[in-house]
N, C-alpha and C positions, 0 to 999 in steps of 0.2 A: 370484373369480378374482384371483388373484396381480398385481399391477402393478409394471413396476420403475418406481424414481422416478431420476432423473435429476439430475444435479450437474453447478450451473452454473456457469462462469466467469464470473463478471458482473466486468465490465472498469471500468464506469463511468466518467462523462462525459470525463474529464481524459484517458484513457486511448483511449475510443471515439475523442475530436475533434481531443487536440492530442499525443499520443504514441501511436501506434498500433503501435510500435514496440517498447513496452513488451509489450503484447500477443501480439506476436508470440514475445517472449524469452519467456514466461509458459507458450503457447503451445506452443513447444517443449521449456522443460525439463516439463513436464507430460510429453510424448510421451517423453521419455525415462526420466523415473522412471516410466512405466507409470499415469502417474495422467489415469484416463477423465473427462473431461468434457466438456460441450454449449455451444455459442452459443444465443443464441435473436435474431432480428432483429428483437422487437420492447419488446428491454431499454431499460429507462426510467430516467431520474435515480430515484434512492434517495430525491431529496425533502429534501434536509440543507438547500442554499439556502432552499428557500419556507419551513421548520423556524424556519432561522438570522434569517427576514426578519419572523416574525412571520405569516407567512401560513398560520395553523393549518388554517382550511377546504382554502383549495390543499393540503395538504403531506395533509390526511386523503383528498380524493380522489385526488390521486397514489396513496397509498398503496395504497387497495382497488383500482384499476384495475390497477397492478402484479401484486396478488397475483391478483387473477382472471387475466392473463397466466401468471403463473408455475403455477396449475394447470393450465391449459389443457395447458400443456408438460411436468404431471406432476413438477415441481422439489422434488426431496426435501431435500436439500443447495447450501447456493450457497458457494464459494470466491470471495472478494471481493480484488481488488489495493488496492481503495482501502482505508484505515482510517475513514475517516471515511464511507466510505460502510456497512460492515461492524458497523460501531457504529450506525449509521441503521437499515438494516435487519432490526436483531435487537432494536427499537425495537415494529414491528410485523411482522414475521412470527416464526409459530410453525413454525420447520424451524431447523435448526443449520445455523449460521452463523459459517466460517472465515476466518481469513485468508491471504492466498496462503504467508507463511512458515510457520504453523501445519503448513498440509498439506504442506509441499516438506520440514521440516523430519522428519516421520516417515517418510519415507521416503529422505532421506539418509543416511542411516548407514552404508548397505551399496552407494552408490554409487563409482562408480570417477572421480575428480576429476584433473583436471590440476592442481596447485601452483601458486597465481599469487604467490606469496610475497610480498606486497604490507602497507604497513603505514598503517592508515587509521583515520579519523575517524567512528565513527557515530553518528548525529542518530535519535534515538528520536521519533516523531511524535509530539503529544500525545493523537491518539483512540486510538492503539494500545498509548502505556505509563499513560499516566494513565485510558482508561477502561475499554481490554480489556485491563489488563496485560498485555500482551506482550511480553516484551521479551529474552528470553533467545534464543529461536527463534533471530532474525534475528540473532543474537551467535555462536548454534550453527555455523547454517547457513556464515557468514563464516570462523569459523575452520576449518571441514571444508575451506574452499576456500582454505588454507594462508594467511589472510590475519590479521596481529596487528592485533586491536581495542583501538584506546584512547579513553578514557570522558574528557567534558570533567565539569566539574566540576558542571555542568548535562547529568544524564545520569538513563534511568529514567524514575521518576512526579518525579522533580525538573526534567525536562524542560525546554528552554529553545524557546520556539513559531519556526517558521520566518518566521511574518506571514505567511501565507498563507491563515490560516484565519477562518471565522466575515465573509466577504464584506469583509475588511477593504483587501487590493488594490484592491478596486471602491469602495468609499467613503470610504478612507481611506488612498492610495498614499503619502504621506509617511510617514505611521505605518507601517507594513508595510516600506518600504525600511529605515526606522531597524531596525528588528527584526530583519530579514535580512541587517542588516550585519553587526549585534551578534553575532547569530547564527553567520554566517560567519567573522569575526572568532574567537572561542573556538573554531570547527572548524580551524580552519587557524592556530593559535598553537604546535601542532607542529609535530616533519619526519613531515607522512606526505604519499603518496602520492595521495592524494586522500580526499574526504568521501562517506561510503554512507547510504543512507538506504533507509526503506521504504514510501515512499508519494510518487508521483505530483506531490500539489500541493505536499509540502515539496522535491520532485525539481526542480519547475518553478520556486519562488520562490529556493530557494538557489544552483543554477547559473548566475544572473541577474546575481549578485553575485560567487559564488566566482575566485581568480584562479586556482585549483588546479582538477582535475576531479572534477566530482559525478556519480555515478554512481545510479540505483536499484535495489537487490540484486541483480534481475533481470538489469540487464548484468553482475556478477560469473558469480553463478553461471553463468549461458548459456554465458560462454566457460570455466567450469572444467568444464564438461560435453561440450564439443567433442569 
């Protein structure tokens, strides 16, 4: 018998607990490019912390208790918003595994955008250009949405980290603010409009700091899709 498998939005923690918001932008431009996908309520951390901590036994039970979830619900495909969790995930599962600008950006092309004629700063994550090289998508996607990208000099797999990654807030808040100044500092050494980025926890550490607005792709596009 024929089974369909299912394509999951997996939202992950930062997104589930402290931006829910994001989700729902996610959410909806999905429902308007026509792109099907599933929740499931009983989605789990991806396992990067217990990974990042040392905690190899945690991080391998996480892992098979996830993936016996994700059968149960039949998940052929997962679209991830996190990078870093999309990079975890394709770690140990055997399904294809996208990331949210991957999938939005094929099927862009032939969408109808409002022009936000905006001229901005983007911060490339480092799980998204330095391990899934990614990085043109979210370049694509931004200019469809009449917006001019400009590249710091720290840009790509040359990438400059927002200090937000690898548990470093939590054990090391000094370091991480220096990071994220630095960081924010070279995003806003231009005239632009504000800083975009594509993932969540660089979303969360750079607006903390920025005196301009930080945006996650997600709020652009959402509103060039009104």
């Amino acid at each position: 018998m024929f089974l369909i498998k299912n394509r999951l939005f997996y939202r992950g923690c930062m997104i589930r607990y402290a931006y829910k918001e994001l989700a729902e932008n996610w959410l909806g431009i999905f429902r308007k490019l026509k792109i099907s996908v599933v929740l499931i309520p009983e989605e789990r951390c991806c396992g990067s912390p217990l990974k990042n901590a040392g905690a190899r036994n945690e991080f391998e039970e996480n892992a098979e208790e996830f993936s016996k979830i994700l059968e149960r619900y039949h998940v052929g495909e997962i679209i991830a918003a996190c990078p870093a969790c999309a990079y975890t995930l394709s770690s140990y599962l055997d399904i294809p595994i996208k990331h949210t600008t991957q999938v939005v950006c094929e099927k862009i092309q032939k969408a109808k955008l409002k022009p936000l004629n905006m001229k901005v700063s983007y911060h490339d994550p480092c799980h998204l250009s330095r391990y899934l090289e990614i990085f043109n998508e979210p370049r694509e996607i931004l200019t469809r949405c009449s917006c001019k990208v400009i590249d710091t000099a720290f840009s790509k797999k040359m990438t400059y980290c927002c200090g937000g990654g690898g548990g470093l807030p939590a054990n090391h808040p000094e370091v991480a603010e220096i990071i994220a100044k630095s960081r924010v500092e070279q995003l806003q050494s231009r005239e632009v409009d504000g800083i975009v980025t594509s993932c969540p926890m660089c979303y969360h550490q750079l607006r903390k700091y920025a005196s301009k607005p930080v945006y996650e792709i997600s709020h652009l596009l959402a509103r060039a899709l009104e």
